[in-house]
C-alpha positions in Angstrom: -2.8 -87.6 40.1 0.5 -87.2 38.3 0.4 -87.2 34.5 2.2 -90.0 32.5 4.9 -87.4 31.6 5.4 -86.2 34.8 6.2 -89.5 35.9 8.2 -90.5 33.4 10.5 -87.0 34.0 10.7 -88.0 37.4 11.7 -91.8 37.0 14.6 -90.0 35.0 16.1 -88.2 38.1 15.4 -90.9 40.5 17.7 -93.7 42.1 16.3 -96.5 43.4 17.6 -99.4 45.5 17.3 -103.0 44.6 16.8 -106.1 46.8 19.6 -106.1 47.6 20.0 -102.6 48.6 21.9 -101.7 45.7 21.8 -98.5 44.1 20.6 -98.1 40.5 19.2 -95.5 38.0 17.0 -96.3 35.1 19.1 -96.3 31.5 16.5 -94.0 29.4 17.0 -93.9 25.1 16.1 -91.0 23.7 12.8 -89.5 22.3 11.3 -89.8 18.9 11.6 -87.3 16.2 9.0 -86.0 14.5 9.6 -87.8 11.2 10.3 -91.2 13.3 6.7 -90.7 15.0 4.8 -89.8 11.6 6.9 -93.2 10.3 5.8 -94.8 13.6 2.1 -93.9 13.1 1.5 -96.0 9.8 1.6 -98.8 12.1 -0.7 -98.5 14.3 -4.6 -99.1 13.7 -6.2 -96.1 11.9 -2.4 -94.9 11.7 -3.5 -93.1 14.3 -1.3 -92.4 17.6 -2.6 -91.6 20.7 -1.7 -87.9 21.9 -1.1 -89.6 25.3 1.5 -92.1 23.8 2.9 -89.6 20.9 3.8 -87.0 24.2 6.1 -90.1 26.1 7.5 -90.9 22.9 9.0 -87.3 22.2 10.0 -87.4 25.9 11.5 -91.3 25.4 11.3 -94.4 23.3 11.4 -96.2 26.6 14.5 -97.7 29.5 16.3 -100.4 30.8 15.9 -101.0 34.3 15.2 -103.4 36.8 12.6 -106.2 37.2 11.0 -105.5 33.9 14.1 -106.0 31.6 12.6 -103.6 28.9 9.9 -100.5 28.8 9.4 -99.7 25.2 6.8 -97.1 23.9 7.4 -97.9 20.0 7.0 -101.4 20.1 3.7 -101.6 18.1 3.2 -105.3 16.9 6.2 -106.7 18.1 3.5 -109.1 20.9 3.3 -111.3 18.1 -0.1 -113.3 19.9 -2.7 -111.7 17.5 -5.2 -113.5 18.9 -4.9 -112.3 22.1 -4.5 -108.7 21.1 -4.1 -108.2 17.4 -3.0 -104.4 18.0 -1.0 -103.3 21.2 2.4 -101.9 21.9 4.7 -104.5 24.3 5.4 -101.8 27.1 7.5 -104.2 29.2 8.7 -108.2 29.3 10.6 -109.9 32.4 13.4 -112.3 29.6 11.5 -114.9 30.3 8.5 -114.6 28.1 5.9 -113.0 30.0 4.6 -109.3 28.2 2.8 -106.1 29.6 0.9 -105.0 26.5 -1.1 -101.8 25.9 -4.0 -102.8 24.2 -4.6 -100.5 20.6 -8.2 -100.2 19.4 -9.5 -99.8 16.3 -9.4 -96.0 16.1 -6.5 -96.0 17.4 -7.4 -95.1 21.2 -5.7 -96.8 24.0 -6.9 -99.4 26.1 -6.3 -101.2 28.6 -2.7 -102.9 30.0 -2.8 -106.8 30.1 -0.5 -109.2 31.1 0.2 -111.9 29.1 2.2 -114.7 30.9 3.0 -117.9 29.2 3.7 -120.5 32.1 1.2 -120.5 33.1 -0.8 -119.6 30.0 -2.9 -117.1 31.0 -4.1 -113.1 30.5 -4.4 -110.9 33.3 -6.3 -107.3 32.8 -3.4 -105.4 34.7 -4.4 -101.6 34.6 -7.0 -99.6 33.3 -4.8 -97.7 31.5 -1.4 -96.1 30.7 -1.3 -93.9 33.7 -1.6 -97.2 36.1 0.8 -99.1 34.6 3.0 -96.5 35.2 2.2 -95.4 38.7 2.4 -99.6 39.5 6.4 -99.2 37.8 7.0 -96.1 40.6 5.3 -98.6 43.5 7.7 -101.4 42.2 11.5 -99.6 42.0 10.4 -98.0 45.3 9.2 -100.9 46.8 11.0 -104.2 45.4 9.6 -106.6 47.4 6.6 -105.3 48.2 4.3 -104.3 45.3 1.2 -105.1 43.0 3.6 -106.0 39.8 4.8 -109.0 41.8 1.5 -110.0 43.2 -0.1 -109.9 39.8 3.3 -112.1 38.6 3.9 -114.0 41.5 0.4 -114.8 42.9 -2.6 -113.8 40.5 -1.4 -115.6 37.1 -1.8 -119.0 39.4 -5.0 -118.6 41.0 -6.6 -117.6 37.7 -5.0 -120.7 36.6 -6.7 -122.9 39.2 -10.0 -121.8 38.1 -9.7 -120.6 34.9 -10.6 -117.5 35.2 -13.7 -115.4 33.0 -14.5 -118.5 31.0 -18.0 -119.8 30.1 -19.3 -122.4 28.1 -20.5 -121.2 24.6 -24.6 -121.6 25.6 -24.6 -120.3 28.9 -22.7 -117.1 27.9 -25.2 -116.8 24.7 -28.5 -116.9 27.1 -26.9 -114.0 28.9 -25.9 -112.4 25.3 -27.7 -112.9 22.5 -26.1 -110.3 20.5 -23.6 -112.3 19.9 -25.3 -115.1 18.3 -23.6 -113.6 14.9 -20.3 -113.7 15.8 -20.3 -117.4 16.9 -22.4 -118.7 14.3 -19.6 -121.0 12.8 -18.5 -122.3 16.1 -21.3 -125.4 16.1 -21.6 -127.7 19.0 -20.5 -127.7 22.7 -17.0 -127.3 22.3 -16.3 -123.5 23.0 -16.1 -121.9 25.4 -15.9 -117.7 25.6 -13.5 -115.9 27.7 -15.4 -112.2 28.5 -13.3 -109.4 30.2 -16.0 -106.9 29.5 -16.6 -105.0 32.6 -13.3 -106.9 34.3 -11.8 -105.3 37.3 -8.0 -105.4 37.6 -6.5 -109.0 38.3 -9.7 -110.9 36.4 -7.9 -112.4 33.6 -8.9 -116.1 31.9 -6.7 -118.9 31.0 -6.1 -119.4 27.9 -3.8 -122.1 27.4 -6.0 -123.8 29.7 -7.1 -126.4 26.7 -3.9 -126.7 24.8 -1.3 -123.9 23.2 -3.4 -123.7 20.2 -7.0 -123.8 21.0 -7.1 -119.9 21.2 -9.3 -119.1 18.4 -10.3 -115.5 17.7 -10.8 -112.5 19.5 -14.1 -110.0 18.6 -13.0 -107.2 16.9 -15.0 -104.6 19.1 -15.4 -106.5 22.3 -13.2 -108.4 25.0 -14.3 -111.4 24.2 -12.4 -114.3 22.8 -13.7 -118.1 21.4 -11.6 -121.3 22.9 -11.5 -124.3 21.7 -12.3 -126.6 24.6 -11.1 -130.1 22.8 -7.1 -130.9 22.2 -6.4 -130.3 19.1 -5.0 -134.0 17.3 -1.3 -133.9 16.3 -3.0 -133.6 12.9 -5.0 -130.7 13.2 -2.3 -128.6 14.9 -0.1 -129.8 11.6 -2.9 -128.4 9.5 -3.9 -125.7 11.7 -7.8 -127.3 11.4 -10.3 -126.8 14.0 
């Protein structure tokens, strides 16, 4: 298995063809110093970088390319959706609102690479890591219109939208998980449900706009688990942001 690094310094060399059989070359910037990464680091969680991440940003801050209209390895909190992922560096959008987000976790170790699509709202678990992500990039500019990026953007983000995906009610997940009896104390009643992407394979996902835009409620600070808000929220409560 190739290292990230060794990917990436082959990307730089290669030309690829489009789908249209047009030649192109990925447009890379240029690395990081080491002042810009120590600067870099007080943003991320435990202002810690990953070694992984810290050796592809000396190599690169990221390209332009095709498909994916933007790789960028710097681009802790600029997701935005904290309660989705409150820490993770946007590694890739299409221009149309839809993000491939490396997951940050509290120590600062890297996690896993999720895709966040907005129409529809859902949240796929695309790679296990890093070095998948990457590898999936390779199958992609060498194969345009054949590849597992498009599957999980063309096909996937609808079927976990048809059935919603890793979502359980709020009781039936707690029989199974007492543990967490805690963490949803305040959430009273049977409107929650828990989206769980512990032990997900790639392409699980759960759809969380499923119940409105702004019923996504928190996300555990240790675990893949979020809290959903099952109900609508009234034109009132989204005003005051109420539950």
């Amino acid at each position: 298995m190739q290292k990230n690094i060794e990917i990436i310094k082959k990307l730089k060399t290669s030309t690829f063809k489009d789908e249209d059989g047009e030649n192109y070359q990925l447009d890379f910037q240029e690395g990081l110093t080491e002042s810009e990464i120590e600067e870099l680091s007080k943003s991320f969680p435990n202002e810690t970088i990953n070694p992984e991440l810290i050796e592809i940003l000396k190599e690169t801050k990221g390209w332009d390319g095709y498909g994916i209209g933007q790789i960028d390895f710097s681009s802790i909190g600029h997701f935005g959706f904290y309660e989705l992922s409150p820490n993770s560096v946007t590694i890739g959008h299409d221009g149309f609102g839809n993000f491939w987000i490396l997951d940050i976790l509290l120590d600062g170790a890297l996690g896993n690479v999720y895709y966040a699509c907005h129409d529809p709202a859902v949240f796929i678990k695309y790679s296990n890591n890093l070095n998948e992500f990457l590898n999936s990039l390779v199958e992609f500019y060498e194969s345009p219109t054949e590849n597992y990026l498009d599957e999980i953007h063309e096909k996937v983000v609808y079927d976990i939208w048809k059935s919603g995906g890793r979502i359980y009610e709020k009781q039936d997940f707690l029989i199974q998980n007492e543990s967490f009896n805690e963490f949803l104390r305040d959430y009273e009643g049977d409107e929650w449900v828990i989206a769980d992407l512990r032990n997900s394979k790639n392409k699980d996902g759960f759809a969380w706009g499923k119940f409105g835009p702004n019923n996504l409620e928190k996300r555990h600070p240790r675990e893949l688990i979020w809290i959903i808000k099952k109900k609508k929220k009234s034109f009132f409560g989204r005003l005051f942001n109420k539950k």
